[in-house]
DSSP file (Angstrom, degrees, kcal/mol; ACC not computed):
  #  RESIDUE AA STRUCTURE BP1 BP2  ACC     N-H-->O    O-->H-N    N-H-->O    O-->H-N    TCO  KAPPA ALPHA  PHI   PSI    X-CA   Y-CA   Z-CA
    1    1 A X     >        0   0    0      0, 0.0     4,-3.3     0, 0.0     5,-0.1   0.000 360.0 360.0 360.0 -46.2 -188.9  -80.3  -12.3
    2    2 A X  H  >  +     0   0    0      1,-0.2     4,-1.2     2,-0.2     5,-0.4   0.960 360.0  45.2 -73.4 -44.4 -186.8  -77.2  -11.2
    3    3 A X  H  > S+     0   0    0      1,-0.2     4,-1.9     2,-0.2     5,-0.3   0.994 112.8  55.2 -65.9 -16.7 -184.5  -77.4  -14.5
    4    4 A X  H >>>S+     0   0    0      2,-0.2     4,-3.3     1,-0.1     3,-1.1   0.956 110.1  43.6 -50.7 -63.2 -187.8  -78.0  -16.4
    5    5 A X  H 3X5S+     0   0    0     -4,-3.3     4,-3.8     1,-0.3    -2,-0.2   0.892 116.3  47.5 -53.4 -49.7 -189.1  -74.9  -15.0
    6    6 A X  H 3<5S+     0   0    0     -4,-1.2     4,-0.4     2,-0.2    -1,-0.3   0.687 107.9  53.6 -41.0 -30.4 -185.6  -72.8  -15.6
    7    7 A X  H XX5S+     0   0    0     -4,-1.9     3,-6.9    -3,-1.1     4,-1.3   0.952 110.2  48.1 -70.8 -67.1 -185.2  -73.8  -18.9
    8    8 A X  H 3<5S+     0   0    0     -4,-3.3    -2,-0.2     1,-0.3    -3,-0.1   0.819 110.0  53.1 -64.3 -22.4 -188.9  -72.5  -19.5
    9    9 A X  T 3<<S+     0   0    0     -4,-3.8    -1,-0.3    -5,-0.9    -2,-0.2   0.725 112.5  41.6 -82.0 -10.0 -188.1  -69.2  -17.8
   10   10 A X  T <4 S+     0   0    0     -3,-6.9    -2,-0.2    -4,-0.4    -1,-0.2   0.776  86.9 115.6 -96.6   3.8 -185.0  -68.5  -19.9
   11   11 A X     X  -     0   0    0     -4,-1.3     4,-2.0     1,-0.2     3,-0.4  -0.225  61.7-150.0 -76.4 111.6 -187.2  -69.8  -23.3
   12   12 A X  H  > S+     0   0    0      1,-0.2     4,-1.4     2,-0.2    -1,-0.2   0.630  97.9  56.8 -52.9 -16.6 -187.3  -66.4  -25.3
   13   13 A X  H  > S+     0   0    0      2,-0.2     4,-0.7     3,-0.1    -1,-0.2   0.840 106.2  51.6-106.2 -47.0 -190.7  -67.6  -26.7
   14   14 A X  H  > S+     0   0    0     -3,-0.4     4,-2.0     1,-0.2    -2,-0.2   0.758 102.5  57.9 -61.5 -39.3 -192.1  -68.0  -23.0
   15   15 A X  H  X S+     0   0    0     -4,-2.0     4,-2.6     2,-0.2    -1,-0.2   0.879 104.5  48.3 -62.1 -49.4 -191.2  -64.8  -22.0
   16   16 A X  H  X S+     0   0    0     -4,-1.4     4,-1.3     2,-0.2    -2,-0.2   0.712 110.0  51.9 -70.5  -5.7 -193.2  -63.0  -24.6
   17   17 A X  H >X S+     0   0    0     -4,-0.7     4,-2.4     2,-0.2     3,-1.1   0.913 113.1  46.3 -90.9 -50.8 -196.2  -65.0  -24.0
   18   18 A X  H 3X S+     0   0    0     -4,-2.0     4,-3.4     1,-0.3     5,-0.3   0.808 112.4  49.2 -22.6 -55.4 -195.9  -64.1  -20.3
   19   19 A X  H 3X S+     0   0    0     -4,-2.6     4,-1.3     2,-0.2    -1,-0.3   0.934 114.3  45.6 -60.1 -49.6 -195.3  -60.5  -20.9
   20   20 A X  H <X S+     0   0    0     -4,-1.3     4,-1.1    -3,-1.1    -2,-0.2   0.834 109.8  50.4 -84.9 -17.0 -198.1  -60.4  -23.1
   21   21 A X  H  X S+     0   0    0     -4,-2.4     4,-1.5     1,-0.1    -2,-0.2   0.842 113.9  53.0 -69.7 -26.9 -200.7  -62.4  -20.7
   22   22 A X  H  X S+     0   0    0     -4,-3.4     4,-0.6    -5,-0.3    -2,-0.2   0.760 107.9  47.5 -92.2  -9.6 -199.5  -59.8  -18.0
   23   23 A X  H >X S+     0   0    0     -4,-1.3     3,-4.4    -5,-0.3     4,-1.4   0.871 105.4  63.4 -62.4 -87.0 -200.3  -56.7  -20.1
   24   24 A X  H 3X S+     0   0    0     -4,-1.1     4,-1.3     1,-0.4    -2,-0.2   0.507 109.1  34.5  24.1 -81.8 -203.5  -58.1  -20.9
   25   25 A X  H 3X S+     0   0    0     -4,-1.5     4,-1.4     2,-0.2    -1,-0.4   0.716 116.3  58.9 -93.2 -14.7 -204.6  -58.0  -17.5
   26   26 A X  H <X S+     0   0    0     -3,-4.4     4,-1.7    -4,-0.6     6,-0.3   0.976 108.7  46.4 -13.9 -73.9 -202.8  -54.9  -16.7
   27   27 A X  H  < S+     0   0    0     -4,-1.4    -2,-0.2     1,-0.2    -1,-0.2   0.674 116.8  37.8 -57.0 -35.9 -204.4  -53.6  -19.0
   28   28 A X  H  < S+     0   0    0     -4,-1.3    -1,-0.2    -5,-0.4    -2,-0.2   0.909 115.7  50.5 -75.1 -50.5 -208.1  -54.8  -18.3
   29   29 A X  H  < S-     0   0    0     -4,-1.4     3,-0.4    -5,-0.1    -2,-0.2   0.669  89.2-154.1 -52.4 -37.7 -208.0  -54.6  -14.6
   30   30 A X  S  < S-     0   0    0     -4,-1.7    -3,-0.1     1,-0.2    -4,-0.1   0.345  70.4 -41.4  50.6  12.6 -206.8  -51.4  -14.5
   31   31 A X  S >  S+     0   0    0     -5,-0.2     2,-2.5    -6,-0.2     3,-0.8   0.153  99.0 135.8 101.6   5.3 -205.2  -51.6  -11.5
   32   32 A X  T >>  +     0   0    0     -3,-0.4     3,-1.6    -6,-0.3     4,-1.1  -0.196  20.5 148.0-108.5  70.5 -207.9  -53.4   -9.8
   33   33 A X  H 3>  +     0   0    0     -2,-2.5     4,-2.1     1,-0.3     5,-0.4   0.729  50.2  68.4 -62.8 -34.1 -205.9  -55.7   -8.1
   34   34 A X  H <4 S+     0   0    0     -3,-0.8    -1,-0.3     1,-0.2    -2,-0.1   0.658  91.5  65.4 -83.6  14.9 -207.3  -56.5   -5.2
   35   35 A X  H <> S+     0   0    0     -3,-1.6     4,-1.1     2,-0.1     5,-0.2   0.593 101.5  50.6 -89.1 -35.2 -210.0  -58.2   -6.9
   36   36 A X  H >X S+     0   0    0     -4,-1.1     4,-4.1     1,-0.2     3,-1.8   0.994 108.4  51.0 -41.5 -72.1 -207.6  -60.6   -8.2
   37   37 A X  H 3X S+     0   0    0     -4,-2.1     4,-1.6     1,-0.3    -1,-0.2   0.782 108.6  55.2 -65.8 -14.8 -206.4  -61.2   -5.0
   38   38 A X  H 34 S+     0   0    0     -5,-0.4     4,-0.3     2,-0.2    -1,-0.3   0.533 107.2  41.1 -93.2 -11.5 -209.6  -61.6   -3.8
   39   39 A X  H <X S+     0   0    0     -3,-1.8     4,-1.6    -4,-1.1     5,-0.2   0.616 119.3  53.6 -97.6 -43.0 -211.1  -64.5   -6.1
   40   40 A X  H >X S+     0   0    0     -4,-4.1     4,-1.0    -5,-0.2     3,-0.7   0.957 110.0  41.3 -62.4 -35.7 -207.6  -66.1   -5.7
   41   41 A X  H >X S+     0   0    0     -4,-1.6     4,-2.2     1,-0.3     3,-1.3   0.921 117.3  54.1 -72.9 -45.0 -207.6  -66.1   -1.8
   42   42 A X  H 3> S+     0   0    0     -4,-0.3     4,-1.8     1,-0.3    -1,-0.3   0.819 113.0  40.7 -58.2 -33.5 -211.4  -67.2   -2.2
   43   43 A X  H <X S+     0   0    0     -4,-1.6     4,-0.5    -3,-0.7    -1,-0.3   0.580 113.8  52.3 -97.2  -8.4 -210.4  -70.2   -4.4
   44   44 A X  H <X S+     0   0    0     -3,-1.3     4,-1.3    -4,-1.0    -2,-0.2   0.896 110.7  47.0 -75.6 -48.8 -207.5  -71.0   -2.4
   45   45 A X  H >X S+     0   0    0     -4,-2.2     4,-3.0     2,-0.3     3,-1.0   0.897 111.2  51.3 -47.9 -59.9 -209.8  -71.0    0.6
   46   46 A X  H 3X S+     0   0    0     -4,-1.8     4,-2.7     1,-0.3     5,-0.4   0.999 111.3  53.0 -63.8 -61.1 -212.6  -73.3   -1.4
   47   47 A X  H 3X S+     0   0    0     -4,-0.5     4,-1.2    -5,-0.3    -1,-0.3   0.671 106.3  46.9 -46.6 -23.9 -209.7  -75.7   -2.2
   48   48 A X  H <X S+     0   0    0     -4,-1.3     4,-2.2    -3,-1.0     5,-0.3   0.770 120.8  38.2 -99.4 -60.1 -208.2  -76.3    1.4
   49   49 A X  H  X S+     0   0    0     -4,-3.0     4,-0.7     1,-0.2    -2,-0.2   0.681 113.1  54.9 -91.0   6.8 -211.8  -77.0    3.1
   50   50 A X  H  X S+     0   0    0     -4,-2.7     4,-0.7    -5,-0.3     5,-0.4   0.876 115.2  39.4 -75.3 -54.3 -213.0  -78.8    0.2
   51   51 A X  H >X S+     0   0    0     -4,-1.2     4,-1.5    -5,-0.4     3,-0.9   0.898 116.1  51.7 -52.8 -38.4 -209.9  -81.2    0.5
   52   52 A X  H 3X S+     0   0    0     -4,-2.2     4,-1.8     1,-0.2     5,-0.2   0.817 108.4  53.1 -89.8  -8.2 -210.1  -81.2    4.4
   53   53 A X  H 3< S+     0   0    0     -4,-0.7    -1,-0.2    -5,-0.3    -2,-0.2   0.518 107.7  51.6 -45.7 -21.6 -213.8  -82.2    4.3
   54   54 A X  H <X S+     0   0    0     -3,-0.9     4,-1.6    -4,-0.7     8,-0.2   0.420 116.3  38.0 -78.6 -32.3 -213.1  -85.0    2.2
   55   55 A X  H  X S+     0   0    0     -4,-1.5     4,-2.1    -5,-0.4    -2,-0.2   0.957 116.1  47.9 -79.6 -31.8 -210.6  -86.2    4.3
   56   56 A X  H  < S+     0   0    0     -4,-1.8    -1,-0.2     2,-0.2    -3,-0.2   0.885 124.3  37.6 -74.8 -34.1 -212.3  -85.5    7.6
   57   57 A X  H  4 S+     0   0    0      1,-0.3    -2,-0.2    -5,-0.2    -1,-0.2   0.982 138.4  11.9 -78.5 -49.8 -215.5  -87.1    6.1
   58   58 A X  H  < S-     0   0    0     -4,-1.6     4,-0.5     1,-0.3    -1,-0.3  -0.147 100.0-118.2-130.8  24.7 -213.9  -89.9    4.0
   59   59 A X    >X  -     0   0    0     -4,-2.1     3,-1.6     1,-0.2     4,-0.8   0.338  49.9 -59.2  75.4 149.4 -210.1  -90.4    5.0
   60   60 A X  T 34 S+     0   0    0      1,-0.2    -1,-0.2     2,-0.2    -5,-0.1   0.637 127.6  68.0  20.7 -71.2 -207.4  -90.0    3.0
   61   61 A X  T 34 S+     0   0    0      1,-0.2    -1,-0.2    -3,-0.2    -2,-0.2   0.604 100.7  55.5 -81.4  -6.0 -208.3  -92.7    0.4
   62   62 A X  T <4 S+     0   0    0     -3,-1.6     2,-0.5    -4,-0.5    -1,-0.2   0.624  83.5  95.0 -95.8 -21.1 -211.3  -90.2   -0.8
   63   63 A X     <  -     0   0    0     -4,-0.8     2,-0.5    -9,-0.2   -12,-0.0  -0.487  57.4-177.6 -76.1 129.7 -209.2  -87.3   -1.5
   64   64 A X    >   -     0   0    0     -2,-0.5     3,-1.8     1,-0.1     2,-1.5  -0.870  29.7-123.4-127.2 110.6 -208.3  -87.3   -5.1
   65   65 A X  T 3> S+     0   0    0     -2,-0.5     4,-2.0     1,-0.3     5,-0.4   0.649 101.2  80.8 -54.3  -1.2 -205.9  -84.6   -7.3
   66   66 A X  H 3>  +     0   0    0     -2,-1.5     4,-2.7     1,-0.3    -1,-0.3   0.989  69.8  67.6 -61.8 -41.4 -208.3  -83.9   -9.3
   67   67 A X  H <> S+     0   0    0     -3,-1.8     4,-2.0     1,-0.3    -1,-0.3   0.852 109.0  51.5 -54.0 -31.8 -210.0  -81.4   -6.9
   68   68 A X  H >> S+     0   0    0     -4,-0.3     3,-1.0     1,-0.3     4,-1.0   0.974 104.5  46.7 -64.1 -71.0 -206.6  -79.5   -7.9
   69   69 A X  H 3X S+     0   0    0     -4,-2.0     4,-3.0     2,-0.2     5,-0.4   0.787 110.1  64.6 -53.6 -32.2 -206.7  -79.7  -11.7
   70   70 A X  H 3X S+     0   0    0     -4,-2.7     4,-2.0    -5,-0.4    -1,-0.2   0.990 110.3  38.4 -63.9 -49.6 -210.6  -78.4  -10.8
   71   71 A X  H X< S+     0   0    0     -4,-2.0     3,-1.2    -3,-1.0    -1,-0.3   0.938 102.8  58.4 -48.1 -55.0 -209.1  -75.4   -9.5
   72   72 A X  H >X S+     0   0    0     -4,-1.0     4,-3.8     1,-0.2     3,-1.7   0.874 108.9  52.3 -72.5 -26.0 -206.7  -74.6  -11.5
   73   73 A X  H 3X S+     0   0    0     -4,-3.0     4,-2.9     1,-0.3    -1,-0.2   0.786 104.9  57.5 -80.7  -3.3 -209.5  -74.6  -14.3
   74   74 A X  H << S+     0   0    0     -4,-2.0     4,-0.3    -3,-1.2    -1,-0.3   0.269  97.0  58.9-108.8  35.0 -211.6  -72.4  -12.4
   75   75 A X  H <> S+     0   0    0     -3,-1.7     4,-2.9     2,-0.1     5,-0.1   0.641 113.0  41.2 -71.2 -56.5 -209.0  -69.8  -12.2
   76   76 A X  H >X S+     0   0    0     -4,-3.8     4,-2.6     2,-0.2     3,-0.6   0.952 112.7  49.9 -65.0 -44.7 -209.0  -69.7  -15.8
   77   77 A X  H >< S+     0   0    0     -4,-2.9     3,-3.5     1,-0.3     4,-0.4   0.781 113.7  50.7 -49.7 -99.1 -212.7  -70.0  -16.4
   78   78 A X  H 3> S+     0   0    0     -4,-0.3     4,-1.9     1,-0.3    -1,-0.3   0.476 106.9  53.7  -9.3 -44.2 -213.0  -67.0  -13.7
   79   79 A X  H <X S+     0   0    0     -4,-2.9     4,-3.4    -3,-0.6    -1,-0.3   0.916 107.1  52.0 -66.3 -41.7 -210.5  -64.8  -15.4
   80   80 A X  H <X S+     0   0    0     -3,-3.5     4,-1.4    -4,-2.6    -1,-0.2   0.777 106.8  47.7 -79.5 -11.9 -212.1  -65.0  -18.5
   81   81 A X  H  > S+     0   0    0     -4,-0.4     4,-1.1    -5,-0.2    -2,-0.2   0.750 113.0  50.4 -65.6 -29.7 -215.3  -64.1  -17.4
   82   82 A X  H  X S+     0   0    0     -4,-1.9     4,-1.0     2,-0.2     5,-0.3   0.965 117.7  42.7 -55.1 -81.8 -213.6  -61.0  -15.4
   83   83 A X  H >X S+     0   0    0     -4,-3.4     4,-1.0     2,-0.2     3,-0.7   0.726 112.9  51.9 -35.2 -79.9 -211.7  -60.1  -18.9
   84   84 A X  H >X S+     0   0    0     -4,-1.4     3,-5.0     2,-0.3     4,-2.0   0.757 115.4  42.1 -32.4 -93.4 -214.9  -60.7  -20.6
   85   85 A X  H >X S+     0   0    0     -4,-1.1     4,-1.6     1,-0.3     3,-0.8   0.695 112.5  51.0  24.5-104.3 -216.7  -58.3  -18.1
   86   86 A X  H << S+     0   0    0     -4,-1.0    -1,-0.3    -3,-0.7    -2,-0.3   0.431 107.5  49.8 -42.1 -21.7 -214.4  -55.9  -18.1
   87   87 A X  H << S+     0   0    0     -3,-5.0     4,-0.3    -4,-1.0    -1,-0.2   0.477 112.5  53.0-103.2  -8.3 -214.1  -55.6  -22.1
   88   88 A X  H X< S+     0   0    0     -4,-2.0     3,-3.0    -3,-0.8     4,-0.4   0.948 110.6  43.7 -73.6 -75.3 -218.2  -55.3  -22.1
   89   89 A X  T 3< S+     0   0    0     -4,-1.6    -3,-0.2     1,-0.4    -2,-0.1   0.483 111.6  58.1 -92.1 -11.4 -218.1  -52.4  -19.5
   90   90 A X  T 3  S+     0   0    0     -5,-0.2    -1,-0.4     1,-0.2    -2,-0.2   0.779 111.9  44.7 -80.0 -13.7 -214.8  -50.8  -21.8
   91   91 A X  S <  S+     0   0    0     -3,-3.0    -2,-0.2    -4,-0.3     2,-0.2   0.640 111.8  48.7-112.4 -31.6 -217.2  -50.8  -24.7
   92   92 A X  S    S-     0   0    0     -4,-0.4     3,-0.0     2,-0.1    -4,-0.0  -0.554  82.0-119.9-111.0 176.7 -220.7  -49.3  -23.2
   93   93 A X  S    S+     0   0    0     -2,-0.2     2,-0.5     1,-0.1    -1,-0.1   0.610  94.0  73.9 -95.6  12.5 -220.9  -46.0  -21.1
   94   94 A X  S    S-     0   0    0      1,-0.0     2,-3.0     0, 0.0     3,-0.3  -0.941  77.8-139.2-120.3 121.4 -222.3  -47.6  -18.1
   95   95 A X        +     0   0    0     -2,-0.5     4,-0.2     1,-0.2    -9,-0.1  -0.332  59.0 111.9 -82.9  80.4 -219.8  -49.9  -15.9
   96   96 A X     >  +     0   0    0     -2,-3.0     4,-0.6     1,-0.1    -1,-0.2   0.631  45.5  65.3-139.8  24.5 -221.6  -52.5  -15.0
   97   97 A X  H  > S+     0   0    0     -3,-0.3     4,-1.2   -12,-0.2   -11,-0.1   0.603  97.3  61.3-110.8  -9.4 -221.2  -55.7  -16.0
   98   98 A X  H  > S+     0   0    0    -13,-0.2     4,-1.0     2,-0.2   -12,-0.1   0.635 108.1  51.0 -91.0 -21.0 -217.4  -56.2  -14.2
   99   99 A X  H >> S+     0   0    0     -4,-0.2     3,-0.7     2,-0.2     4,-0.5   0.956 108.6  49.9 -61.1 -89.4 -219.1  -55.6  -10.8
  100  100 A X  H >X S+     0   0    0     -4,-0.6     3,-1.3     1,-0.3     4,-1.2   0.722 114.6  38.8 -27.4 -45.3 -221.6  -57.9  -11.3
  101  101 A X  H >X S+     0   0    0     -4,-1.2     3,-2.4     1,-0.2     4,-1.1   0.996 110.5  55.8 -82.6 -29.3 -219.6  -60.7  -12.3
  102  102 A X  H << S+     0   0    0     -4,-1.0    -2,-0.2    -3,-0.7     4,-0.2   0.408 116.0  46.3 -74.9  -4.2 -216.7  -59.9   -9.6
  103  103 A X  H <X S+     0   0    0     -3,-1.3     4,-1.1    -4,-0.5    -1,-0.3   0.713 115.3  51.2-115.3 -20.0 -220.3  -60.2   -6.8
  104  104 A X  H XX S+     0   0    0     -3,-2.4     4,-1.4    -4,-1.2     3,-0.8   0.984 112.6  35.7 -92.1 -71.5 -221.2  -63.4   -8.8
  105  105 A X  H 3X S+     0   0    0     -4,-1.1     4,-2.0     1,-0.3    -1,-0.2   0.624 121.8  48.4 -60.8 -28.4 -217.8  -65.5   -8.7
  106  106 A X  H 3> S+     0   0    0     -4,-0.2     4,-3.5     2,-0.1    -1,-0.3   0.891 116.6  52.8 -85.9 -28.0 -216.9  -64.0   -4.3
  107  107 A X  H <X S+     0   0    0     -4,-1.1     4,-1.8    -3,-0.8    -2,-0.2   0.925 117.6  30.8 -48.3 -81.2 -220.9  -65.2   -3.8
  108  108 A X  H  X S+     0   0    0     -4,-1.4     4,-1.9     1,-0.3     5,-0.3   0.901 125.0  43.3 -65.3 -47.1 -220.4  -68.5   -5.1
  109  109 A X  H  X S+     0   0    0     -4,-2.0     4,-1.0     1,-0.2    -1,-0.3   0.924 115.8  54.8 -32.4 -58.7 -216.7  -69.0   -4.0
  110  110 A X  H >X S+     0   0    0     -4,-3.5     4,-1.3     1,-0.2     3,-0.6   0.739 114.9  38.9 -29.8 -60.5 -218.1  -67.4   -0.6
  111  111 A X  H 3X>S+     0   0    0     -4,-1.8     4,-3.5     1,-0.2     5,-0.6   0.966 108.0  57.8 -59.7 -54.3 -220.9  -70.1   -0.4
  112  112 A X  H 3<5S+     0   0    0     -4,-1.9    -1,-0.2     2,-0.2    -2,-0.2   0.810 103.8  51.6 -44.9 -29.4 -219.1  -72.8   -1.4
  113  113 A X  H XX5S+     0   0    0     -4,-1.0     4,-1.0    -3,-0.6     3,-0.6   0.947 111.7  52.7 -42.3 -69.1 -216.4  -72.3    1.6
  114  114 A X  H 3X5S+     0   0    0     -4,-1.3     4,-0.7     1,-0.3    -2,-0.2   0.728 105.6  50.4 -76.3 -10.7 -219.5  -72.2    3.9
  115  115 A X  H 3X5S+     0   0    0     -4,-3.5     4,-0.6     2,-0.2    -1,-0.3   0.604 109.5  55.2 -82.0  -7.9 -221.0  -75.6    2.6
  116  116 A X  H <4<S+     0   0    0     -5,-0.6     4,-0.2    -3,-0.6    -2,-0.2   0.893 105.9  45.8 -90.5 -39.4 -217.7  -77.1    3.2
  117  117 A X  H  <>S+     0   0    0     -4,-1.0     5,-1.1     1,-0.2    -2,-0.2   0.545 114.4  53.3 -69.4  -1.0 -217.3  -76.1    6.8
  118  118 A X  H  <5S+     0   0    0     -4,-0.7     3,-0.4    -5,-0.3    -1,-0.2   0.814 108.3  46.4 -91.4 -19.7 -221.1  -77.4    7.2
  119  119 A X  T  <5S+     0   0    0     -4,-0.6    -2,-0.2    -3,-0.2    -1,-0.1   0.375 111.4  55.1 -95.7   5.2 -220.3  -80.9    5.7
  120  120 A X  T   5S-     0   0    0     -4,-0.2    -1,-0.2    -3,-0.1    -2,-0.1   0.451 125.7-107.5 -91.0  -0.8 -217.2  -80.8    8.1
  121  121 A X  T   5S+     0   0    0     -3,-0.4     2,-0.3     1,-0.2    -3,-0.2   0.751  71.9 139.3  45.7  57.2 -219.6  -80.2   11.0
  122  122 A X      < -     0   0    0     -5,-1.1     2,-0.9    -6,-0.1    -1,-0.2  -0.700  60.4-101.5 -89.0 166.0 -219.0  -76.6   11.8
  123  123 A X        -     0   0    0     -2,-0.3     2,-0.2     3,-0.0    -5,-0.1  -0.945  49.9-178.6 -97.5 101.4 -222.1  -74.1   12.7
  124  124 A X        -     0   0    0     -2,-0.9     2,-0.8   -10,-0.1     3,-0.1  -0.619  40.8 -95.5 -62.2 150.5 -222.8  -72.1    9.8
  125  125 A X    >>  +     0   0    0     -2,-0.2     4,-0.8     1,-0.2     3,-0.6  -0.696  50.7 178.7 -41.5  98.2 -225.3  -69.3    8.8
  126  126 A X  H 3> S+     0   0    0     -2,-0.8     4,-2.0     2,-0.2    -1,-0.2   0.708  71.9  56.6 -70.4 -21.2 -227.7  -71.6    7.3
  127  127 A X  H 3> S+     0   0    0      1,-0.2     4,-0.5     2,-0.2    -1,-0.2   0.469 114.0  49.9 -87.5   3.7 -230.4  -69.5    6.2
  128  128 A X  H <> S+     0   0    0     -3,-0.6     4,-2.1     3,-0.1    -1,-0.2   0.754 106.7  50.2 -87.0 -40.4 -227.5  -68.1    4.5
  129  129 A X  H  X S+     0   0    0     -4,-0.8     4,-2.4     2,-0.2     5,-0.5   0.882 110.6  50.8 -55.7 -64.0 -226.3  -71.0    3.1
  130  130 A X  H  X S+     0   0    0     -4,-2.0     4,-2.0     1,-0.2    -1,-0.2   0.867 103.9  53.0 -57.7 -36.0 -229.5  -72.0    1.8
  131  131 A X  H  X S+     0   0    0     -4,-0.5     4,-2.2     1,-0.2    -1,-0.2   0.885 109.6  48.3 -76.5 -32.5 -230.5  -68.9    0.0
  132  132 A X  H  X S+     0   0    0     -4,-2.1     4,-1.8     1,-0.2    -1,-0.2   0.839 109.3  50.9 -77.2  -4.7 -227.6  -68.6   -1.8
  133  133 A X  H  X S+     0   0    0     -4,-2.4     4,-2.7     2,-0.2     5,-0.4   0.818 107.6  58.6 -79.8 -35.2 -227.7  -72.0   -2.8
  134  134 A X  H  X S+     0   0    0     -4,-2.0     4,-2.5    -5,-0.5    -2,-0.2   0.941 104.2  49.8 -20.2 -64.4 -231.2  -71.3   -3.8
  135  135 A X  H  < S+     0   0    0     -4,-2.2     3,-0.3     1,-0.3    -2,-0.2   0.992 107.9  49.7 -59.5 -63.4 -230.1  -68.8   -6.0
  136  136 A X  H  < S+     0   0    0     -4,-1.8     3,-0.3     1,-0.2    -1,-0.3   0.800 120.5  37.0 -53.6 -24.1 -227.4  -70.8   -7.9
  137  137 A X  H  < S+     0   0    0     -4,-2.7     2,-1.7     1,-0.3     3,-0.4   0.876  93.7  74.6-101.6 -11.3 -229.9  -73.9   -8.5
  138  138 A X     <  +     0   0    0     -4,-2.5     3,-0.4    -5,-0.4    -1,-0.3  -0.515  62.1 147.6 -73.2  60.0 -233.0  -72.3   -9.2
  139  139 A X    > > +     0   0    0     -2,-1.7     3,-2.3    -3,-0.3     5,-0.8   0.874  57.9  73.5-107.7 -56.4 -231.2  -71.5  -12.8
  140  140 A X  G > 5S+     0   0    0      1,-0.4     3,-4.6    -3,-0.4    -1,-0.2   0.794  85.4  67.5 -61.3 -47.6 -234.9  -71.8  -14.7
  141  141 A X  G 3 5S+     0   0    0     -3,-0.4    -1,-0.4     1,-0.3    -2,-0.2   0.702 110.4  31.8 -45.8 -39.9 -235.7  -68.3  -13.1
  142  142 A X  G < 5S-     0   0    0     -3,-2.3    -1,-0.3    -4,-0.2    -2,-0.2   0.204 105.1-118.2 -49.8 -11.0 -233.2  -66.7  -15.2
  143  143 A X  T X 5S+     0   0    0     -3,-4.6     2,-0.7    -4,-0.3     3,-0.7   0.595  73.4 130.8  70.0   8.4 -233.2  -68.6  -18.1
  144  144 A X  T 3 <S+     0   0    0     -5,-0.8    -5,-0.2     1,-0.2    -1,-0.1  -0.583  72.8  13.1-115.7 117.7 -229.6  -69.5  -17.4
  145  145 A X  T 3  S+     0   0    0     -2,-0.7     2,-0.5     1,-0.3    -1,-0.2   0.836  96.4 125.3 102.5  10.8 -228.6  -73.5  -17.6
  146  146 A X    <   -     0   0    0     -3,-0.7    -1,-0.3    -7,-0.1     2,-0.2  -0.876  58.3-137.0-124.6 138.4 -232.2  -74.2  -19.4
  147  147 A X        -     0   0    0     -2,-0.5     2,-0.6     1,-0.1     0, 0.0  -0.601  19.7-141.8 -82.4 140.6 -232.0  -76.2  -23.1
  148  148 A X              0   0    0     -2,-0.2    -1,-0.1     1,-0.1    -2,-0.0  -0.931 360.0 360.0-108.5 140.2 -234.4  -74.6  -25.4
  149  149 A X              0   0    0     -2,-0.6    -1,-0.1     0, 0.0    -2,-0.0   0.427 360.0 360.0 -83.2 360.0 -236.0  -76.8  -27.4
């Protein structure tokens, strides 16, 4: 695995796509790094009590790698909805669509954390718990998640 990974760090071809995925977000973010670090720490966070809640609840034999691969595609999902965002809010004169999603993605991480320390049996905020879980299923109210016929 490490000469895989050395071979692919001197691979001339690898380098440019790297260099150009880290302009990219250079470039989008503007410097606003600490929202980065702040959706990862939150999706590192979801990932560690999601696994030890499955383990506490159900052993060992219930924990499965997928919950990994889950992450690692909601990094990417999340980043492109931050890009996405962020390329709206470069385009209009009013910045407001990179806020909004950056409150939507620490909300949901946020909840999701505390519904894993409640199914571990910890004492959570519940009335906290509950409205934001509200929010996220009640979809219809938005229009968002609903097939038109």
């Amino acid at each position: 695995m490490k000469e895989t990974l050395l071979k692919l760090s001197e691979n001339f071809y690898i380098k440019i796509l790297f260099s150009h995925f880290a302009l990219l977000l250079s470039w989008s973010f503007n410097g606003e790094n600490q929202i980065l670090l702040s959706v990862g720490s939150l999706i590192f966070l979801d990932t560690l009590t999601a696994i030890i809640a499955v383990v506490k609840l159900e052993g060992w034999a219930g924990y499965r790698s997928r919950a990994f691969s889950r992450s690692m595609s909601k990094v990417f999902r999340y980043l492109i909805f931050m890009y996405v965002a962020r390329m709206v809010d470069k385009s209009l004169p009013i910045h407001i669509f990179a806020p909004i999603m950056d409150t939507f993605i620490v909300t949901t991480e946020a909840s999701s954390i505390l519904e894993n320390f409640a199914k571990m049996g910890y004492t959570v905020p519940t009335s906290i718990v509950k409205k934001l879980k509200e929010y996220y299923t009640d979809k219809t109210a938005m229009g968002v998640g609903v097939k038109k016929e």
